[in-house]
Structure formats: C-alpha cells, structure tokens
C-alpha positions in Angstrom: 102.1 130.5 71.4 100.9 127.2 72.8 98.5 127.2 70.5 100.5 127.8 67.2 103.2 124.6 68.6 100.1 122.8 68.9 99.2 123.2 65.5 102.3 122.9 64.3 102.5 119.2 66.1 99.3 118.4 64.4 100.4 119.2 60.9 103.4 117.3 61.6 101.6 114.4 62.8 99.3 114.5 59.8 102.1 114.7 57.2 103.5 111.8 58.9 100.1 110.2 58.5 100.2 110.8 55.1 103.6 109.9 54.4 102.3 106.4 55.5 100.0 106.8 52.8 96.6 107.5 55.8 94.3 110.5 54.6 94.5 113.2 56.4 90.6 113.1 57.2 88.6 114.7 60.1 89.2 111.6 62.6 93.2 111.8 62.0 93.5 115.8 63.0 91.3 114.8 65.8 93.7 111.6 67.6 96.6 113.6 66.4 95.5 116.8 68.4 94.4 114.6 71.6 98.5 113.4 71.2 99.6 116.5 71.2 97.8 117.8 74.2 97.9 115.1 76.0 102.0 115.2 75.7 102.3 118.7 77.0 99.9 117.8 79.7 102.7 115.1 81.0 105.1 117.7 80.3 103.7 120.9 82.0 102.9 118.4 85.2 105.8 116.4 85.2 107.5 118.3 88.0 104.4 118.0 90.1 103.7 115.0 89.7 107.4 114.1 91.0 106.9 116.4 93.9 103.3 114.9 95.1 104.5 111.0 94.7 103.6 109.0 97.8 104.8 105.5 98.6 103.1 102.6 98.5 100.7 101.6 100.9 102.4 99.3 102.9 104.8 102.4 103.7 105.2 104.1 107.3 107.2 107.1 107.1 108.3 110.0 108.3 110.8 113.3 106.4 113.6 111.2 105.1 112.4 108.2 106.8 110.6 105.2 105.4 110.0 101.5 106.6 108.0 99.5 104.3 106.0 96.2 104.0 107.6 95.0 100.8 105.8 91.1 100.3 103.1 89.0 102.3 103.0 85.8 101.4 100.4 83.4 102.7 100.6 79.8 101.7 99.3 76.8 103.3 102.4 75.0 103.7 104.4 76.9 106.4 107.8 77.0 104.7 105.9 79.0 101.9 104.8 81.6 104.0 107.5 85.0 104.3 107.0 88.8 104.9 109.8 91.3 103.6 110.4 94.4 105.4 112.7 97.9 104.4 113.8 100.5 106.1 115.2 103.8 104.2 116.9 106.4 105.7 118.6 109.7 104.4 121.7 111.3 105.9 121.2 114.5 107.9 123.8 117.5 108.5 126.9 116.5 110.1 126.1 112.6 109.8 129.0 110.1 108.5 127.5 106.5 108.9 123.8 105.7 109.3 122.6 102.3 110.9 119.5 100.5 110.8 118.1 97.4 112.7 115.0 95.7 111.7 113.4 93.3 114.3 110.4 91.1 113.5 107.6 91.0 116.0 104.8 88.7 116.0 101.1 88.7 117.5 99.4 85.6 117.6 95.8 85.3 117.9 95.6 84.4 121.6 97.8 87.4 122.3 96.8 91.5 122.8 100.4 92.5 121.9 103.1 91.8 119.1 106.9 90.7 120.6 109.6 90.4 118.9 110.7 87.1 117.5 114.3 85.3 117.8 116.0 84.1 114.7 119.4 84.1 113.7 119.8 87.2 111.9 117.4 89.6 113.1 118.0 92.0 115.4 121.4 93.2 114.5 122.2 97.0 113.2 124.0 97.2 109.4 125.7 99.8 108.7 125.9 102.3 105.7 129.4 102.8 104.0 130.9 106.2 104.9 129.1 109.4 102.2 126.0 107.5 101.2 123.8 109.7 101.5 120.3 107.7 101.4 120.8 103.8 102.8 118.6 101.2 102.0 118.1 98.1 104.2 115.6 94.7 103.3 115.2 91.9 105.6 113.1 88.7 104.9 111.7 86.3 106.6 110.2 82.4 106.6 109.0 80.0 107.7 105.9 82.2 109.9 103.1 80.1 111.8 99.6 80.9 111.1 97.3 82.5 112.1 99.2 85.2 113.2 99.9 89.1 112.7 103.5 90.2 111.7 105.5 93.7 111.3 109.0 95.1 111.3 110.1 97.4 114.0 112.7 99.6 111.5 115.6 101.2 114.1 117.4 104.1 112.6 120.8 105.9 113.9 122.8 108.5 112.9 126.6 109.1 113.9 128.9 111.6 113.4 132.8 110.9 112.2 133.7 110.0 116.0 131.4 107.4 116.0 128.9 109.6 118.0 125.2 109.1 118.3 123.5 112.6 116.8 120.0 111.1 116.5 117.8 107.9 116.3 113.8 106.8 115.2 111.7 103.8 115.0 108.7 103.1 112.5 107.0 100.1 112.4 105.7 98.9 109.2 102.2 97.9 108.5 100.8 94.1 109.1 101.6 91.2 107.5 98.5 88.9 108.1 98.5 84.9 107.7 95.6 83.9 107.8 95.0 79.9 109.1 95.2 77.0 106.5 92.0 75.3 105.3 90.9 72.2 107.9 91.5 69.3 106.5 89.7 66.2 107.1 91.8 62.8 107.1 90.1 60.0 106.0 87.9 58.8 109.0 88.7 55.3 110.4 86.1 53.1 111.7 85.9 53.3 115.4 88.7 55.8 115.6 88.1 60.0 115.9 89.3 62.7 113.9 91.5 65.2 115.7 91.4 69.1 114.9 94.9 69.9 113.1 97.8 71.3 115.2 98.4 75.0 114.5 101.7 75.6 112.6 104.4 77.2 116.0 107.7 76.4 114.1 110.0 79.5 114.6 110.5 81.9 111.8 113.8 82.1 110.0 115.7 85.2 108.4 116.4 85.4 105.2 
C-alpha cells in the first residue's frame, strides 16, 4: 500500500512537472520520489521525534521542571555584559498556585564558592495566576564584573487552595562565564609608570 501512494505521489509530482512545461525525464521521477519519501519519513517520525525532544543545552531539569541559561553576554564595557535565567515549572495534582524565585549567585576568580548576589529585584518569589497549569518565569541581569562565573539558583513551590506548601525544588542553571577584558595600555608618560587596570566590582542590576 505504501508503495502504490508512493507512486501515486510521483506521478502527481511529475504531471505537475509537466504542467510547468519540465520533461518528465529520468532525473525528475528521481527528486520527485526522494520528496515523497522523504515526506512520509517526517510524517511516520513526527510523533517520535516530539516525544524524544531535549532542551537546549544550557537547560538543567528535572520531570516537569526546567531552569535554563537563556543569554551570556560578554562585552568589554561592563554595562554590556548580562546573563538571563528561566525557570519552568508544571502544576502537579492538587496544586492551585505555583511560585518561583530565581536568585543570582556569583563566583569570582579569587573565590572556591558562588554566593548569591544583592540587587534590587532578585530574590523575590512570583507567583502563577490560579489554573495555569505550566508557569514560566525569566529574570535578567546587568551590569556583571569580570572575570567572574555566574548562575541562577531557580526556587520552585507548590500550594494547594489554602495557601499550603505541598512541595518545593531547586535547580541551578549552567554558567555564565565573563571572561576579563583585553589590557589595555595607556599611552606611557615620560618618567611616569603604567598601572595594571582595576578589575570591573560594580554590583549587578536586575533587569
């Protein structure tokens, strides 16, 4: 049966060749079978492929649970610099609200641990409105010193309609890197030194 609809498609395919005024020669029966087969191959593994799709690779996650390095951007001028973080969360049995919180922690080179950084807007939990059923939360920030290491802790909770906690989690995305700017050297001055540059320790901001 598959073979006579992919015959059929062919003959199609070559009477529209024709229409266009092609010949239907050797080459055309050829490209216009490859079509064909190539179309019910998408078709046949469409549901697969839906079923084996994985995130991207800046993606931590666990069943219904995701929390994602979105954007890195390096720049030399500090302002430039930003990282965007997601969390996604789906709503479980008996859930009515879901919450998320996604803090910021930095590691700079000197350091053997990340912390979390302070900024206006970080560290606060958002809520979902009541019945969504999957809640998606991004949160950017600036203004990041270099060098220096940087990734979102992604909070997730879960309460019933009394406001109760049922459940919570924590991923933590994948690093943002910044690396350090070029050195530059200022013009030298007779009789005066050049001094190294200062590293860039402004805080970060939210976005």
């Amino acid at each position: 049966m598959r073979g006579s609809g992919v015959l059929q498609g062919v003959m199609r395919l070559i009477a529209s060749l024709r229409a266009l005024g092609c010949a239907p020669s050797r080459l055309h029966a050829r490209v216009g079978c490859a079509v064909v087969l190539a179309c019910l191959a998408l078709t046949s593994s469409g549901p697969a492929a839906t079923a084996s799709q994985t995130r991207p690779p800046g993606t931590t996650a666990k069943p219904g649970l995701a929390a994602t390095l979105v954007g890195c951007v390096t720049a030399v001028n500090q302002a430039e610099r930003s990282a965007t973080f997601s969390g996604e969360m789906t709503a479980i049995t008996g859930s009515t609200h879901m919450q998320m919180r996604i803090d910021v922690l930095e590691r700079l080179p000197q350091e053997a641990s990340f912390h979390t950084v302070a900024a206006p807007g970080l560290g606060i939990w958002r809520g979902s409105a009541p019945g969504v059923k999957v809640y998606k939360y991004l949160k950017q920030v600036t203004n990041l010193s270099a060098p220096a290491f940087y990734r979102g802790a992604v909070r997730f909770r879960w309460l019933n309609a009394k406001g109760r906690l049922m459940r919570s989690e924590e991923l933590r995305t994948p690093r943002c890197q910044q690396p350090a700017p070029p050195a530059t050297q200022p013009p030298a001055t007779a009789g005066v030194g050049t001094a190294p540059p200062a590293s860039a320790t402004a805080a970060p901001a939210s976005g």
